[in-house]
Structures are given as C-alpha cells and as structure tokens.
N, C-alpha and C positions, 0 to 999 in steps of 0.2 A: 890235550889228551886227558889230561889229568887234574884234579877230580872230577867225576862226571857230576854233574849238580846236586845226586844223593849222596854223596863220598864225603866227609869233612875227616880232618886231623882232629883229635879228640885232645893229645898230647904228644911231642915230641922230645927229645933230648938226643945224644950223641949212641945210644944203646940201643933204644926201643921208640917206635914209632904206633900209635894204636888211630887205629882208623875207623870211623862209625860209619859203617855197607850201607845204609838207610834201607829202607822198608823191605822186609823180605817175601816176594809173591807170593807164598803160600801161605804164611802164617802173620804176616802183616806189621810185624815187630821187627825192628832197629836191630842191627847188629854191631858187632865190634872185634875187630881183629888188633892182632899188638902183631909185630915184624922187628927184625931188625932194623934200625934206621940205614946204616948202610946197603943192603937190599935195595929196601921203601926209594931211597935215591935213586937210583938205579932205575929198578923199574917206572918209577915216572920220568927216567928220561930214555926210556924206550923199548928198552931190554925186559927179556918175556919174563913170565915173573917165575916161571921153573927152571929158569937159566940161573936168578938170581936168588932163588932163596928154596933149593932141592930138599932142605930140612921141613918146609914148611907140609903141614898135610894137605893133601889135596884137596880137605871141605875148606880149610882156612883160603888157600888159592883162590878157589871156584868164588868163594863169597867175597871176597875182594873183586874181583873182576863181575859177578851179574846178582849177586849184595843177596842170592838164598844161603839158607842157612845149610849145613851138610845136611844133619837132618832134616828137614823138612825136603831136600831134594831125596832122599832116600826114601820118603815116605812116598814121592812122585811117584819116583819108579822103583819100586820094590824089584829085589833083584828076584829072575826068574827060580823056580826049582825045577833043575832038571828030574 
C-alpha cells in the first residue's frame, strides 16, 4: 500500500518522520510533509490517517494521501461566496 511510487521518506528518526508527496497536479512541484513517526507507522500499516494523527491539518493529510498541495487545491476549488 505504501509508498505509492511518488511517496519517498526523506528522513526518519524515533520523533519525526518527513515524506516527499512528489509532483503536485496543479503546480507541478515536489512536496514535503514531517508527521509524527508513531502516527507515519501506523498509518502505513493500515489505519486511516485521521484516526492516527487528528492534530495533523487536513492540507498536510490530503497531500500525503493524492501529493496536492493545500493550496494549490484551494486555488482548484476556490470556496463559494454565498
């Protein structure tokens, strides 16, 4: 399941685990997330990753699991004004 072939570990230790998302669809640039390693475990053995790590923001989430960046998914869908 885990990494999907643009996902690499950048660096690990006992604390922080940082993960390079690869190419972001809209803006075409490499990303990088840091997580706890505890989480990061976890979720690549199976566990969803808002179960595992609820501190984390949901652009950090989102770009771990489909590698956009929050913004540039914001730029996607600009939220409406009522």
């Amino acid at each position: 399941m885990f990494p999907p072939s643009n996902r690499k570990i950048v660096r690990q230790d006992s604390v922080t685990t940082v993960i390079k998302t690869g190419e972001c669809i809209y803006c075409h640039q490499d990303g990088e997330v840091a997580m706890p390693t505890p989480a990061f475990i976890a979720w690549v053995n199976g566990e969803f990753i808002q179960r595992v790590w609820p501190e984390g923001s949901v652009g950090d989430r989102e770009q771990l699991i489909n590698g956009t960046h929050d913004e540039c998914f914001n730029k996607m869908f600009p939220e409406e004004e009522e």
